[in-house]
C-alpha positions in Angstrom: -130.8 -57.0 -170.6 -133.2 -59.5 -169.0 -130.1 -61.6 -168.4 -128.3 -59.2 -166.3 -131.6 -57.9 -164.8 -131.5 -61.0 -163.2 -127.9 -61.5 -162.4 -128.5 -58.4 -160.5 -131.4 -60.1 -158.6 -129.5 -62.7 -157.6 -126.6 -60.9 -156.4 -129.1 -58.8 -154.0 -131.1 -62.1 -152.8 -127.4 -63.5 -152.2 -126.8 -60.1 -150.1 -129.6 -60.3 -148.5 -129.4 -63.7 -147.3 -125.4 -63.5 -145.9 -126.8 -60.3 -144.5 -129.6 -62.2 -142.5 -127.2 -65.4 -141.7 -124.9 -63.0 -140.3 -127.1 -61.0 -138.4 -128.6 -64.4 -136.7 -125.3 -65.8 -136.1 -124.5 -62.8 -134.3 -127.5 -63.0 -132.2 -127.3 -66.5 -131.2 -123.1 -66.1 -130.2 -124.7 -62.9 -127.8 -127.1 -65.4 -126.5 -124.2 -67.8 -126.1 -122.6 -65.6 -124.7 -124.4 -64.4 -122.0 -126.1 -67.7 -121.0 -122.6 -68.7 -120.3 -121.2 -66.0 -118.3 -124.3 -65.9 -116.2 -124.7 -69.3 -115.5 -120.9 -69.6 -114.5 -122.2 -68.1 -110.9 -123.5 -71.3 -109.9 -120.3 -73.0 -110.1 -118.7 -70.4 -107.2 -118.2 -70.8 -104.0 -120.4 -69.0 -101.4 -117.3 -67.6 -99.7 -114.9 -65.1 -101.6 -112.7 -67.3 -103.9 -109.2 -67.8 -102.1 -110.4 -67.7 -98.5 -111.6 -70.1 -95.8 -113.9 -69.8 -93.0 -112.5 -71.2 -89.5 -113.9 -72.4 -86.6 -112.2 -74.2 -83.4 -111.8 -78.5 -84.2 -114.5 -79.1 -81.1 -117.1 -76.7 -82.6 -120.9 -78.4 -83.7 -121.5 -76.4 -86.1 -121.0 -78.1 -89.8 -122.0 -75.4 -92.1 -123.1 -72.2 -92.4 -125.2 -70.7 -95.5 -124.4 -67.1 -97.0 -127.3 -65.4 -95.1 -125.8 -67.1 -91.8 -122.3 -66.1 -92.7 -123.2 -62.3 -93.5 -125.2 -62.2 -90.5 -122.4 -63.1 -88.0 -119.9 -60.8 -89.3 -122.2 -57.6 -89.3 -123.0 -58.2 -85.6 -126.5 -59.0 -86.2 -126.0 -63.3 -84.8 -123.9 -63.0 -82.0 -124.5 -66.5 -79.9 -123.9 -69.7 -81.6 -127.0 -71.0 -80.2 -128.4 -68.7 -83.2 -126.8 -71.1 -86.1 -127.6 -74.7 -84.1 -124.3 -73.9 -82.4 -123.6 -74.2 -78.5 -124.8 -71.4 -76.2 -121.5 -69.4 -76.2 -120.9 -65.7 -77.6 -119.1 -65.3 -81.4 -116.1 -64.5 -81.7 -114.8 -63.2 -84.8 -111.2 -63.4 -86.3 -110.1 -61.9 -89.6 -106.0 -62.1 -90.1 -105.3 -58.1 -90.1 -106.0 -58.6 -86.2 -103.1 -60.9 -86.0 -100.7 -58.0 -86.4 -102.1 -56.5 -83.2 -101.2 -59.9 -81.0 -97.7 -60.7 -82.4 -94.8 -58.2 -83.6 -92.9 -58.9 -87.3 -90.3 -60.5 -85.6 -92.3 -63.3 -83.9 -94.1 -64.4 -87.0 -90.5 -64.9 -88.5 -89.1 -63.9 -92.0 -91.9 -63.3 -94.4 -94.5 -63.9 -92.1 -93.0 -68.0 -92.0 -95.0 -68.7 -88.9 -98.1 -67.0 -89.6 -99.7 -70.0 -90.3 -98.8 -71.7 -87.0 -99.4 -68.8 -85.6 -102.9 -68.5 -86.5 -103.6 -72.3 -85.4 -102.7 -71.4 -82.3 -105.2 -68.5 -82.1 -107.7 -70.8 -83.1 -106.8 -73.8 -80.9 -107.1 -71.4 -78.2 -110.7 -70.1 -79.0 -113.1 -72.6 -78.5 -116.2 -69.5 -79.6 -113.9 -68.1 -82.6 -114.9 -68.1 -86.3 -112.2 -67.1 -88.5 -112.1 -65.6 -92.4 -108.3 -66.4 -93.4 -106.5 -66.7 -96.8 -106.4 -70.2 -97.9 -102.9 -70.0 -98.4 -102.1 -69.1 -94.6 -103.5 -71.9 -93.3 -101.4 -74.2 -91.6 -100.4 -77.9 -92.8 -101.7 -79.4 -89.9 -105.2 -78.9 -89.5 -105.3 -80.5 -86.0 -106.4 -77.7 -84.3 -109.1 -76.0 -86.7 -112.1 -77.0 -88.7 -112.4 -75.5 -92.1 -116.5 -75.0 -92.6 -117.3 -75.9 -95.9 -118.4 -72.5 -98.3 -120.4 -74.7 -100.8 -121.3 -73.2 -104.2 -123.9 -70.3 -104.6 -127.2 -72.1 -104.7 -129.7 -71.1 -107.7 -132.3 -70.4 -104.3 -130.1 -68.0 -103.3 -130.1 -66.1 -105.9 -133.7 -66.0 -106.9 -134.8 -66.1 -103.6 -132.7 -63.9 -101.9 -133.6 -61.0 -100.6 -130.1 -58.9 -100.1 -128.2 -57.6 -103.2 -124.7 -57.0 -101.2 -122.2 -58.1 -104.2 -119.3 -56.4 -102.4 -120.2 -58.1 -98.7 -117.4 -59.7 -96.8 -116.8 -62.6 -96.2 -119.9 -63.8 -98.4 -121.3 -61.5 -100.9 -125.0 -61.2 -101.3 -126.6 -62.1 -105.2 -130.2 -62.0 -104.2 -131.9 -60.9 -107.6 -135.8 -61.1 -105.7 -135.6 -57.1 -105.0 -134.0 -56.1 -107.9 -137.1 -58.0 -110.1 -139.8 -56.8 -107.9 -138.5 -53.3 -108.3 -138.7 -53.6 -112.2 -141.8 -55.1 -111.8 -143.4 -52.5 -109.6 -141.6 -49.2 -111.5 -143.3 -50.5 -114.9 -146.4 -51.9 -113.9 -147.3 -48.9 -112.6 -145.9 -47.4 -115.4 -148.4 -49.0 -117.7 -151.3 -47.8 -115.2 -150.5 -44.3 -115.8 -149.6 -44.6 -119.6 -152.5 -46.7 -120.3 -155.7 -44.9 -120.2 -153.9 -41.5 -121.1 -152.6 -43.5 -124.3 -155.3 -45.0 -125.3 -157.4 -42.1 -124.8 -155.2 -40.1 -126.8 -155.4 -42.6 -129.4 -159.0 -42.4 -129.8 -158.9 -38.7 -130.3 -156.3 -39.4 -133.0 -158.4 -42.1 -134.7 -162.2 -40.9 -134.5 -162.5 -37.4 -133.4 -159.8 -35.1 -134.6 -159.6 -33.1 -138.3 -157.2 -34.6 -140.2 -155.2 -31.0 -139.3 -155.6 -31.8 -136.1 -153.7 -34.9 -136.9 -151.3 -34.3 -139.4 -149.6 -32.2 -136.5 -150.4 -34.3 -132.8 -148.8 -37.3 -134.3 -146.0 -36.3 -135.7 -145.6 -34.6 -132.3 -146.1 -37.4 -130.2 -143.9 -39.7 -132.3 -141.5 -37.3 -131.6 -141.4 -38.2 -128.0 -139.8 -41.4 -128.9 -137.0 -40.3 -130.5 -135.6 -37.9 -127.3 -132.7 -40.0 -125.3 -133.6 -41.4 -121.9 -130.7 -39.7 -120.0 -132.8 -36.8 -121.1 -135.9 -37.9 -119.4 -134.1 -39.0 -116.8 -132.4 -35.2 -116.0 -136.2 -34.0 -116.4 -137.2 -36.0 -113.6 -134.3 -35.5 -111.6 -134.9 -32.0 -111.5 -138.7 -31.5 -112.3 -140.5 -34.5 -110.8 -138.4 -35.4 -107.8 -138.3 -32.2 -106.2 -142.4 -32.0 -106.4 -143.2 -35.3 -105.5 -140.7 -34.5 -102.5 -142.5 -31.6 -101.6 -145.5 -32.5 -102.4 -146.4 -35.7 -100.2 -143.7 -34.5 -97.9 -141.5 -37.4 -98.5 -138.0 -38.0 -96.8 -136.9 -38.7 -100.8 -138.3 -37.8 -104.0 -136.3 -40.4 -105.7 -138.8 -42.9 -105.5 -141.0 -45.9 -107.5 -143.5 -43.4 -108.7 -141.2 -40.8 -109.7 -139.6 -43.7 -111.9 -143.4 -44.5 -113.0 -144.2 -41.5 -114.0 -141.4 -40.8 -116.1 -141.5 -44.6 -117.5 -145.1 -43.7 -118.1 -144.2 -40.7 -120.6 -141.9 -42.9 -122.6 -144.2 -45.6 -123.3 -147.3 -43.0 -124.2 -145.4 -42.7 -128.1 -145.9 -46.4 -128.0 -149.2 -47.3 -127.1 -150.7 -44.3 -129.2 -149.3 -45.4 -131.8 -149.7 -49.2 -131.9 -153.6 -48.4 -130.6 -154.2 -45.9 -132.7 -153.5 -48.0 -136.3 -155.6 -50.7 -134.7 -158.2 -48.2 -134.3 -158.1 -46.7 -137.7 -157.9 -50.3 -139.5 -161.4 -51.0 -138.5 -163.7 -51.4 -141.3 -165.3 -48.5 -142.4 -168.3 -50.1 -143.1 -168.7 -51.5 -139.6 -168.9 -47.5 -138.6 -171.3 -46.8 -140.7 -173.6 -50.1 -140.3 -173.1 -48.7 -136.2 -174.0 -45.4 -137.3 -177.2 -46.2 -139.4 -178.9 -48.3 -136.7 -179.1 -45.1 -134.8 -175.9 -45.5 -132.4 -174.0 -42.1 -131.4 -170.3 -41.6 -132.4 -169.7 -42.3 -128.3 -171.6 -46.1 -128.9 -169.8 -46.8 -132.4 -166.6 -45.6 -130.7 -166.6 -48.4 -127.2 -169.3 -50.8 -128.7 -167.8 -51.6 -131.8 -164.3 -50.0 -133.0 -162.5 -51.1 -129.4 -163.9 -54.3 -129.7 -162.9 -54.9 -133.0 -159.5 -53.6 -132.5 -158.5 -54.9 -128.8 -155.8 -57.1 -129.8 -153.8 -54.0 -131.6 -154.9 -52.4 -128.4 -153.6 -55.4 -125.9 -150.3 -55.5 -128.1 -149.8 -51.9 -127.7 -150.2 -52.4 -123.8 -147.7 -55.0 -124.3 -145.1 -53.4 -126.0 -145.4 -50.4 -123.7 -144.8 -53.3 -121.2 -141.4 -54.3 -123.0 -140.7 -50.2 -123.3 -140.7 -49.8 -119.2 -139.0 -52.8 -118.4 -135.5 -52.6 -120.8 -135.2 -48.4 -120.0 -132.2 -47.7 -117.7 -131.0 -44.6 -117.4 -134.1 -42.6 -116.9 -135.0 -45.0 -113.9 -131.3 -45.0 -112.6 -131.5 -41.3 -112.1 -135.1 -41.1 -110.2 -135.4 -44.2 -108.6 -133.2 -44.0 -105.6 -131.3 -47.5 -106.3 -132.3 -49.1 -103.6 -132.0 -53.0 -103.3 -134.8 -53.5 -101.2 -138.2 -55.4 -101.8 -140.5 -52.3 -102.3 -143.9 -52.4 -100.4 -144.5 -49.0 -101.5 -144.5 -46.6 -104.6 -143.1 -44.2 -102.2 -139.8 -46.2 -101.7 -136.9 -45.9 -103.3 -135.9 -49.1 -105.5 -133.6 -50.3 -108.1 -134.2 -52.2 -111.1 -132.4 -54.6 -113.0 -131.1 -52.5 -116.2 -130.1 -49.6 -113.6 -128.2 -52.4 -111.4 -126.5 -53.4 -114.6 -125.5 -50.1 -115.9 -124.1 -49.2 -112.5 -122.2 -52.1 -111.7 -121.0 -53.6 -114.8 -118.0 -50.8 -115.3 -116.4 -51.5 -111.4 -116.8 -55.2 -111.7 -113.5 -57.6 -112.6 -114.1 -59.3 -115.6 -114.4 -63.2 -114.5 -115.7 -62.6 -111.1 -118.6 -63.4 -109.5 -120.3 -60.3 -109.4 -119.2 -59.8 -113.1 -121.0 -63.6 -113.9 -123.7 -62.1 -111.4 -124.7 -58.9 -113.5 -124.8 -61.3 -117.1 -127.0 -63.6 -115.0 -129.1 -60.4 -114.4 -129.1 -60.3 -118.0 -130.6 -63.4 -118.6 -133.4 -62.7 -116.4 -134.4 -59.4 -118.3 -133.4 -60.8 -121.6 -136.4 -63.9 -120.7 -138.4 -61.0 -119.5 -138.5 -59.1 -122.7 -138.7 -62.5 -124.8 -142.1 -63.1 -123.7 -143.4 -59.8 -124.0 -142.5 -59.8 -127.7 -143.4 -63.1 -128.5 -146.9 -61.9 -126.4 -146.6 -59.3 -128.7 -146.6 -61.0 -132.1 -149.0 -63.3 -130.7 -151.5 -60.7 -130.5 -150.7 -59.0 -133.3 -151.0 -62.1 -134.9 -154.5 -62.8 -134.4 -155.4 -59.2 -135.2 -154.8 -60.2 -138.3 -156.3 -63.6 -138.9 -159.5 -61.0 -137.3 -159.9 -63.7 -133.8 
């Protein structure tokens, strides 16, 4: 009997152990995974793969970064003077306009002479800038000057300040507002949730009956289990509308709306993680408190949230990690704007809600695809720290630092 007893144990440990080796191994290939899809973006060129950007052979101007390049096809730099150029007006030249200058039949069979064609154009433009295929381009490049695209710079896209993936002939990856927006929406967050939760929790802990309790936090845990999208419909509906009204905004959909409802979801949290830290404090230390004369209101902020301010700090920070991952909630009441908020009264987007959006229209390989994993990364780091901050404090709860 013993024998088998323990044939059995083994068999579990070795269960348990593939189970584990597995369940790392898996982690680690995501992590692969998305490091390397993300990272890929840097090797891209800052022009759309495929095409070339043009300018007549005489022109001073050697390059041109993303920013620039946007910037001249929406209008907004119209003098060459603008990009160290000479003082002459822009003159811009994409190849569907070639169709308006020459008929079928002059650019021969199967478009043969495009390419000579669009020299030509060029050679006789000394202001022109040009966004052609590569592949049109003629032979002799006598009378153009390819600018070089470059790669997209890893400055760019923390530093940037314009998410425009689909922006021709230079798409935009400039992460900065989409961070600050999840920044903003769950900092905030945490300033509403915070003293509601941790006042709730010390109701939980010292003051109500153990009725009282047996049914509020069964209740509140309750709150974690409902799905997002459902908080996020409740907002849409509920919060939007009155904040709208209310401070007679243009658009409810803004940072606070997504605050407040980010606030609500992390409450289960931080009640919870606060209010075990509360209840694990020694009873005798309450009743040393109570003896030398203190009120339950002096035992309560002189001695049990001191003693437990690590659980309490690790609650905070979990709630932290809680705001910051959520995505469908704050797509639906944000306003997904990719803008640098200033206000909580602006719309903004954050990085799960940019992901969940944009990942399903992307192609697979791209650079907006390779964008959105790089995206990734920068939440996955994000949410890293906060748990290892986590376990930290947790950690020296425990030792009782």
């Amino acid at each position: 009997m013993k024998r088998l007893r323990r044939i059995f144990e083994r068999i579990v440990e070795a269960m348990l152990t593939l189970s584990g080796s597995i369940t790392t191994l898996a982690i680690l290939l995501i992590i692969i995974f998305l490091f390397k899809e993300g990272l890929g973006l840097f090797n891209n060129p800052a022009v759309e793969k495929g095409y070339a950007l043009c300018v007549h052979p005489t022109n001073p101007v050697e390059k041109l970064n993303p920013q620039q390049i946007k910037h001249i096809f929406d209008s907004e730099i119209t003098n060459w003077k603008e990009v160290d150029g000479r003082d002459e007006e822009i003159m811009i030249f994409r190849l569907d306009e070639i169709f308006s200058i020459y008929a079928d039949e002059e650019l021969g069979d199967d478009y043969a002479l495009l390419p000579q064609k669009l020299g030509e154009i060029i050679a006789q433009n000394p202001n022109i800038i040009a966004f052609l295929p590569e592949k049109y381009l003629p032979d002799d490049r006598s009378s153009m000057k390819v600018l070089p695209s470059g790669t997209i710079h890893i400055a760019d896209f923390f530093g940037g300040q314009e998410w425009q993936p689909t922006a021709t002939p230079a798409p935009q990856y400039g992460a900065l507002p989409l961070v600050l927006g999840t920044l903003w929406v769950s900092l905030f967050a945490i300033l509403i949730a915070l003293p509601l939760g941790l006042g709730v929790a010390v109701y939980l802990s010292e003051l109500a009956g153990d009725r009282t309790r047996k049914i509020l936090k069964p209740t509140i845990e309750l709150l974690a289990g409902i799905p997002s999208v459902v908080y996020g419909f409740f907002g849409l509906v509920v919060v939007v509308p009155f904040i709208q009204k209310t401070l007679q905004l243009p658009v409810g959909e803004t940072a606070f709306a997504g605050s407040l409802i980010l606030a609500v979801m992390a409450l289960p949290t931080i009640i919870t993680v606060a209010e075990d830290a509360m209840r694990n404090t020694p009873r005798t230390m309450r009743e040393a408190s109570l003896a030398l004369g203190a009120t339950p209101w002096q035992t309560i902020y002189k001695v049990i949230l001191p003693y437990s301010s690590s659980g309490i700090v690790a609650a905070v920070v979990l709630g932290i990690g809680r705001a910051i991952g959520e995505t469908m909630a704050v797509l639906m009441v944000t306003g997904n704007a990719a803008v640098i908020p200033h206000s909580l009264f602006e719309s903004v987007r954050t990085i799960p809600a940019t992901i969940a959006a944009e990942l399903g229209e992307t192609p697979t390989g791209g650079t907006h695809y390779q964008a959105l994993f790089l995206l990734g990364i920068i939440l996955f780091i994000m949410t890293m720290l906060i748990s290892l901050s986590a376990e930290f404090i947790s950690k020296r709860q425990q030792k009782g630092i």
